[in-house]
C-alpha positions in Angstrom: -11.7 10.6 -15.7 -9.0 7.9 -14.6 -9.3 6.7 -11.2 -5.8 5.6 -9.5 -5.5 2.3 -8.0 -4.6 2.5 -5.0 -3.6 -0.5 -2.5 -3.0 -0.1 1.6 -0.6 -2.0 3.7 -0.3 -1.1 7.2 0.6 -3.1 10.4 -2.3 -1.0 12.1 -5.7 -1.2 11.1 -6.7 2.1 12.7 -4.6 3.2 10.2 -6.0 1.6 7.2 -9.4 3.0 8.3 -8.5 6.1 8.3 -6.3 6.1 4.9 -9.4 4.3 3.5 -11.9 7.0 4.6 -9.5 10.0 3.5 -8.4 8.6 0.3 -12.3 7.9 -0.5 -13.1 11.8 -0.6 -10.7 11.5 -3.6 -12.5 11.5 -7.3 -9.2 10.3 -8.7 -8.0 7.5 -5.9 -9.6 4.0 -6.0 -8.5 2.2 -3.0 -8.9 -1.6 -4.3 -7.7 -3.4 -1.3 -6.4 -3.3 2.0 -4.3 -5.6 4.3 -2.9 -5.3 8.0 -0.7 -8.2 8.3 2.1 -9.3 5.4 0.6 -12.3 4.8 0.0 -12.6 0.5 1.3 -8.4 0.7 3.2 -9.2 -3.1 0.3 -11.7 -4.5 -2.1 -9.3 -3.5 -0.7 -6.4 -5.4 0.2 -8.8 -8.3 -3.7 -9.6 -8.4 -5.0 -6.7 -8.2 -2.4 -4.4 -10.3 -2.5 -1.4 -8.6 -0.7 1.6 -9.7 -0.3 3.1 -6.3 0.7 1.3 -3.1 0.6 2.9 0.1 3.2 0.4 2.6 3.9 1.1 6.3 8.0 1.2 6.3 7.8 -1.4 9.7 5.4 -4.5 8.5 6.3 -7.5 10.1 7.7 -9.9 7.1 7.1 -7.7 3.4 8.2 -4.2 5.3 8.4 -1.0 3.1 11.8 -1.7 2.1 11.4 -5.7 0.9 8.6 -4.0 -0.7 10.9 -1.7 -2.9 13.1 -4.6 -3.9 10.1 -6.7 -5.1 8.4 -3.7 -6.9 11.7 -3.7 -8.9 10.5 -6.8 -10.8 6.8 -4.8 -11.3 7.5 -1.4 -13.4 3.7 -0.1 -13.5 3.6 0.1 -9.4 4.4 3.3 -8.0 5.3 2.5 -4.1 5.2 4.4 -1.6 6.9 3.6 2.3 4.8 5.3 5.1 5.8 6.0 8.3 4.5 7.3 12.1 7.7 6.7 14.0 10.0 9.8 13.2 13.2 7.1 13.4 12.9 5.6 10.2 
């Protein structure tokens, strides 16, 4: 069985927890990394080469949307923008 790899940006590291320990209960998600500040956010996924990543929509520098545009220039990521305010 394929595993997805998965990757987790979030400005809140609650949050990563939580998505970590959830997504683990998962046969077919492999989280491979997790960050809470934007710092290396694009060099990180281009290390790893995930398939799936999981962004929070308000990171401070590489936010959810900068993170679409760059994803443009990777075809094989699927992103994902996540969100806990309802005004985005």
């Amino acid at each position: 069985m394929n595993t997805l790899k998965t990757l987790l940006f979030d400005a809140s590291n609650g949050f990563l927890v939580q998505a970590r320990h959830l997504l683990r209960s998962i046969k077919e998600i492999a989280v491979i990394g997790c960050r809470h500040d934007d710092d290396g956010t694009a060099r990180l996924a281009e290390l790893l080469k995930p398939e799936l990543i999981l962004i929070d929509m308000s990171m401070r520098g590489m936010n959810g949307l900068q993170a679409r545009r760059e994803s443009k220039a990777h075809p094989s990521w699927t992103l994902v923008t996540i969100s806990c305010n309802p005004r985005e």
